[in-house]
C-alpha positions as CSV (number, residue, x, y, z in Angstrom):
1,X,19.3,-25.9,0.7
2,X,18.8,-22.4,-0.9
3,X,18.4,-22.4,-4.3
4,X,17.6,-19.0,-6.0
5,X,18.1,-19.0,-9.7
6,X,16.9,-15.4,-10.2
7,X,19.3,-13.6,-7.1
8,X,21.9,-12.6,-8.8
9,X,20.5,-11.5,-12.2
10,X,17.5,-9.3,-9.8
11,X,19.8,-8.1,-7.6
12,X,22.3,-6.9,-10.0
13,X,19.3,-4.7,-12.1
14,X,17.9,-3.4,-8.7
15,X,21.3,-1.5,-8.1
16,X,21.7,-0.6,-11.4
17,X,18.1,0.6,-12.1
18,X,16.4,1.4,-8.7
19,X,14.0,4.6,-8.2
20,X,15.8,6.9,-6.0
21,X,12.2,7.0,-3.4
22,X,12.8,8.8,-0.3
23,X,11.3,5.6,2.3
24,X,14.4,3.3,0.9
25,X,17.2,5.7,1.6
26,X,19.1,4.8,4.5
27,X,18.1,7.1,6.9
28,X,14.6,6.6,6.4
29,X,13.1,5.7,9.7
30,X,10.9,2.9,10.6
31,X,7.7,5.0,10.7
32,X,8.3,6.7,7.4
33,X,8.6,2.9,6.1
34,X,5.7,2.4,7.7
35,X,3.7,5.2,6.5
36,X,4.7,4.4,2.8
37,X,4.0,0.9,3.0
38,X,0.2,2.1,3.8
39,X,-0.2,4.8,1.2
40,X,1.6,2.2,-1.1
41,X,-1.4,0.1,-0.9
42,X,-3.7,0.2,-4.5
43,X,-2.1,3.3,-4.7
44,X,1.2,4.3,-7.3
45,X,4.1,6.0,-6.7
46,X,3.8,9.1,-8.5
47,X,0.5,9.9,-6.2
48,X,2.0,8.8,-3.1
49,X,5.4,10.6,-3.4
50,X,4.0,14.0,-2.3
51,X,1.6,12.8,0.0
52,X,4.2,11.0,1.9
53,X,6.3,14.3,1.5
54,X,3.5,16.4,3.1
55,X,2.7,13.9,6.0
56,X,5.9,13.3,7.2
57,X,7.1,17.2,7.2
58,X,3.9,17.4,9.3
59,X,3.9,14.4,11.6
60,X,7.5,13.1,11.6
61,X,7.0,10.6,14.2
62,X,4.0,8.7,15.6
63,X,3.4,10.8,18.6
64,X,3.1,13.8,16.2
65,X,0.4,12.4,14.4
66,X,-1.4,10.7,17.6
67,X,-1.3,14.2,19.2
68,X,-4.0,15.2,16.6
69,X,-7.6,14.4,16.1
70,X,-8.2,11.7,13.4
71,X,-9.9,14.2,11.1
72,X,-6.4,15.7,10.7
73,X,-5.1,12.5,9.4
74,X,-8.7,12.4,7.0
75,X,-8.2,15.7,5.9
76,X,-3.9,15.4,5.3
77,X,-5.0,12.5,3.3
78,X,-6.8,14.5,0.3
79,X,-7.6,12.9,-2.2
80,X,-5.2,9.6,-2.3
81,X,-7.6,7.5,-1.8
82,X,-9.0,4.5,0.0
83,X,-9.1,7.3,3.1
84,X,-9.9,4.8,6.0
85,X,-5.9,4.1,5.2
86,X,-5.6,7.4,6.8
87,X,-7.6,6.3,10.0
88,X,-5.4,3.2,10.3
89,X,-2.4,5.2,10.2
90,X,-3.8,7.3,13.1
91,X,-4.7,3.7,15.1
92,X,-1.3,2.9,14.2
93,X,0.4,5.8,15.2
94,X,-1.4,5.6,19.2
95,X,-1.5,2.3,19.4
96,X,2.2,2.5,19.0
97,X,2.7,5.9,21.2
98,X,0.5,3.8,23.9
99,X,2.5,0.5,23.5
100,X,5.5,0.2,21.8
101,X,7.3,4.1,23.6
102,X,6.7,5.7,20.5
103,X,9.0,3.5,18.3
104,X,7.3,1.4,15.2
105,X,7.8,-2.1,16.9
106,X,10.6,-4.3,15.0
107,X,8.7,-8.1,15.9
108,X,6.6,-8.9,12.9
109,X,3.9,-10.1,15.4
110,X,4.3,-6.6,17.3
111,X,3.4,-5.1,13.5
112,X,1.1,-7.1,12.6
113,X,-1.2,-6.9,15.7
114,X,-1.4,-2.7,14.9
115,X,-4.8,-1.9,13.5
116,X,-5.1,-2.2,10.0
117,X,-1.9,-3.9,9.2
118,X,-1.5,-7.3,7.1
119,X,0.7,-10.4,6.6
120,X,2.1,-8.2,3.8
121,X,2.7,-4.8,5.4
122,X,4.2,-6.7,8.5
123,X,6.1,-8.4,6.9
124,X,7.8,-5.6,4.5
125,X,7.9,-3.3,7.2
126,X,10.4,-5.7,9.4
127,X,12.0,-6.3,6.4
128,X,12.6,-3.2,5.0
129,X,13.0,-0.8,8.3
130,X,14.5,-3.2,10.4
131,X,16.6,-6.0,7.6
132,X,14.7,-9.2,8.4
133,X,14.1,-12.0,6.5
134,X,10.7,-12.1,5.6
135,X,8.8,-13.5,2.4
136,X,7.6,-10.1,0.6
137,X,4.3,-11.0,-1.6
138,X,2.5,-8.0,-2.9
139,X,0.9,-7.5,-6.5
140,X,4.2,-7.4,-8.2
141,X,6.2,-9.9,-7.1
142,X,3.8,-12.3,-7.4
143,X,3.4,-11.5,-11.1
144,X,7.1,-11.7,-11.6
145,X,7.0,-15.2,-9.6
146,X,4.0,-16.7,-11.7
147,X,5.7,-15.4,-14.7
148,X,9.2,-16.9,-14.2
149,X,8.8,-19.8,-11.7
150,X,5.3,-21.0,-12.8
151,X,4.8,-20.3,-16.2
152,X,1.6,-18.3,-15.8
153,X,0.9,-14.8,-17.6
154,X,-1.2,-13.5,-14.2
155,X,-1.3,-15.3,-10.7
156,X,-4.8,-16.2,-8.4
157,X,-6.6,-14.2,-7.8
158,X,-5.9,-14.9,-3.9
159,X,-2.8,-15.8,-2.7
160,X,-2.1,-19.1,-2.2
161,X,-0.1,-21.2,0.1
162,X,2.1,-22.5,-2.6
163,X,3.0,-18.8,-3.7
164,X,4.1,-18.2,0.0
165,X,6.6,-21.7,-0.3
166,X,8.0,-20.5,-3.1
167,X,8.9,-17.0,-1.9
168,X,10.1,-18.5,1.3
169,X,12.5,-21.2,-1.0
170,X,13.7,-18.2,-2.8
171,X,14.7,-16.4,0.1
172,X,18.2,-15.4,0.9
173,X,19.5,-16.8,3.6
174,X,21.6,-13.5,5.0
175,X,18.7,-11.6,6.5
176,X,20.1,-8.2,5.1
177,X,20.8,-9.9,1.1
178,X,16.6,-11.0,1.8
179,X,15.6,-7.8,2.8
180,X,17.5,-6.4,-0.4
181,X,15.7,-9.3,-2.3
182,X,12.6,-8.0,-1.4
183,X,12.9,-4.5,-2.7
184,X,14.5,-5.7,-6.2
185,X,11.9,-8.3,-7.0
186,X,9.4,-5.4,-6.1
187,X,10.6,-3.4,-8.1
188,X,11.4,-5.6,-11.5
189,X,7.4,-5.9,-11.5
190,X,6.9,-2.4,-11.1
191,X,9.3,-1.6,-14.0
192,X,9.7,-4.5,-16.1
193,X,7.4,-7.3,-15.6
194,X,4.3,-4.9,-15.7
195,X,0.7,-6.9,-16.0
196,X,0.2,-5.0,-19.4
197,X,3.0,-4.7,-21.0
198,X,6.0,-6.3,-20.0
199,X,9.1,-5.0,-21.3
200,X,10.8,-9.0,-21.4
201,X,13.6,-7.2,-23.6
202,X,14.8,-5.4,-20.5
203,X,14.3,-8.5,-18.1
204,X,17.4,-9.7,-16.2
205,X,15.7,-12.9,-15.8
206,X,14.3,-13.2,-19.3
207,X,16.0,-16.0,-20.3
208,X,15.1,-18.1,-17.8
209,X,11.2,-17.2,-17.3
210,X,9.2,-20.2,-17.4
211,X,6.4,-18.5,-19.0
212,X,8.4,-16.3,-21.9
213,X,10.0,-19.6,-23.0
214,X,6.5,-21.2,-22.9
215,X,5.9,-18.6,-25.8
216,X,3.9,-16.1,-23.5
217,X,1.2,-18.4,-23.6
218,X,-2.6,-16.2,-22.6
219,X,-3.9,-17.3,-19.1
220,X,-7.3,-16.1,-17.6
221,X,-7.9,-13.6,-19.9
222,X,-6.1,-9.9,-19.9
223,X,-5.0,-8.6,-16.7
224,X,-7.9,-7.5,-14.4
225,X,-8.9,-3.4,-14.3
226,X,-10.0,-1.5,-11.1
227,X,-13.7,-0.1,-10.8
228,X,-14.8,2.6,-13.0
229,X,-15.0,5.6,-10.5
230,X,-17.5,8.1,-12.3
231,X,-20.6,7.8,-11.4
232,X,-19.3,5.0,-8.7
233,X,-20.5,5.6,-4.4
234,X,-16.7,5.9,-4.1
235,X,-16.8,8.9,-6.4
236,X,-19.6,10.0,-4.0
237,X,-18.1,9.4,-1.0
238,X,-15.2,11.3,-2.4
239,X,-16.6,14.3,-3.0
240,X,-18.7,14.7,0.5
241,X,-14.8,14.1,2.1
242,X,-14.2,17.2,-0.1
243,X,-16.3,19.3,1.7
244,X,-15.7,18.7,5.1
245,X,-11.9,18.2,4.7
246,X,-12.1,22.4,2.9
247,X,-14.2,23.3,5.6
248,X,-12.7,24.8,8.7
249,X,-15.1,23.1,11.2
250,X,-18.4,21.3,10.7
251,X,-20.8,21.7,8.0
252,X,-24.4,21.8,7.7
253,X,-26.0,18.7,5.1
254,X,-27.1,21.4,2.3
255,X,-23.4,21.8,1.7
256,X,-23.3,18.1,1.0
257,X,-26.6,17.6,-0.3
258,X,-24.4,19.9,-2.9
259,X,-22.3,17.8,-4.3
260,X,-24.6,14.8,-5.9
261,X,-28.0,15.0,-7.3
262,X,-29.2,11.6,-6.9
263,X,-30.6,11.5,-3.6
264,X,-30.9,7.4,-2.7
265,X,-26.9,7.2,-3.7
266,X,-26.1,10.1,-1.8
267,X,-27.5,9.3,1.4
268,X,-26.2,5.5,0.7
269,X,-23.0,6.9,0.7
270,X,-23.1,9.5,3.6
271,X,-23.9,6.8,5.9
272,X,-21.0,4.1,4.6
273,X,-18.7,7.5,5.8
274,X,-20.5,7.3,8.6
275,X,-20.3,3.5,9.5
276,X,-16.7,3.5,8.7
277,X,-15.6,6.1,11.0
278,X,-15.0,9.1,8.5
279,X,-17.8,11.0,9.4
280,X,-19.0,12.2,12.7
281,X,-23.2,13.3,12.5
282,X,-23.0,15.8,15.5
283,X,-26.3,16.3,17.7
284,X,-27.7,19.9,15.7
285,X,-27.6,17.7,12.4
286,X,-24.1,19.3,10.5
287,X,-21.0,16.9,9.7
288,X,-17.8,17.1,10.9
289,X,-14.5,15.4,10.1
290,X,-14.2,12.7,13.2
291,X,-12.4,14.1,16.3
């Protein structure tokens, strides 16, 4: 029997106080969904807004961007971070061309068997491009879940299988009102139920979150930070992507021995670009963007 004592309260704040983001309008297509979903991940909103802007006036569909060399999708990445994200997309966008006719498959096992795409991202693209009922578990819901249903300030640091229950028991049972579900519970942890400062004056649920009436009791510490990035191989490996995504072809290794000093780091990180696919060595020793 369904029994969601949060639906109506989270639903009624999502319509009232949703962002106005270009992916959830209706005539968003599947592969814009799609494309948001990826940039979405470890990355905010205000970064990904124009980067998804820029991408999709440029590659529209997936055949667009599978027309291109994957150094394109590198370089059109900039600095957003995370860049094999922009590789997977480019997987993504063939293996679909190749596959699926050029349309962003609507089975959640379709999804989730294109490169680089997880229970999560499967699941909230079927839910969100094509209004199916899936259980939707990313950072923020599962705060807002531990919070209210569990009493918990922050949840595992892994998911666990009782998280997944519980999201599948809160589930609407109308596939459209789950997809909606989704998207509202999202976005009450993006808003309101923040991991630093919740704003529980603002909460639609406030009065009946297990862990506000518990007196907001401390659990595991404060929330957990990213990496510093100064100093960091990611801030190396960022700034030899800098130099081959400005260049117009490939460069020779002076041009990226420019960037950082330390030598041991540098060449550490040059060949993690390497390994992961970002980098192409060619035979007369410059770099180039992967083809």
């Amino acid at each position: 029997m369904f029994d969601n004592p949060y639906s109506t309260a989270i639903l009624s704040w999502y319509q009232a106080n949703a962002r106005d983001l270009p992916w959830r309008r209706p005539d968003a297509s599947p592969w814009s969904i799609l494309v948001s979903e990826i940039m979405l991940q470890q990355t905010p909103v205000v970064r990904v807004r124009p980067a998804w802007e820029a991408w999709m006036d440029r590659w529209p569909t997936p055949a667009d961007l599978a027309a291109e060399p994957s150094g394109e999708a590198v370089r059109m990445w900039n600095r957003l971070g995370y860049p094999r994200r922009a590789l997977n997309l480019h997987a993504c966008a063939r293996e679909i061309v190749d596959r699926h006719n050029g349309e962003v498959p609507d089975s959640h096992a379709d999804l989730l068997a294109l490169p680089g795409i997880g229970p999560y991202t499967a699941a909230a693209v079927a839910s969100f491009a094509f209004g199916q009922r899936h259980a939707i578990l990313d950072t923020n819901v599962r705060r807002v879940l531990a919070r209210a249903d569990t009493g918990i300030e922050y949840p595992p640091k892994t998911q666990s299988k009782a998280e997944l229950r519980l999201a599948e028991s809160l589930l609407p049972p109308e596939a459209d009102v789950a997809a909606l579900w989704g998207v509202a519970i999202m976005e009450l942890g993006a808003l309101v139920c923040t991991a630093r400062s919740p704003a529980c004056a603002d909460c639609p649920i406030a009065d009946k979150c297990a862990w506000r009436l518990a007196g907001k009791p401390a659990h595991d510490g404060p929330p957990r930070r990213g990496q510093t990035y100064a100093g960091t191989d990611r801030q190396v490996r960022g700034r030899l992507l800098a130099v081959l995504r400005d260049a117009s072809g490939p460069v020779h290794k002076p041009a990226l021995d420019a960037v950082w000093d330390e030598p041991v780091q540098r060449e550490r990180a040059l060949d993690a670009l390497v390994a992961d696919g970002l980098v192409d060595p060619l035979d007369d020793g410059r770099y180039a963007l992967p083809g």
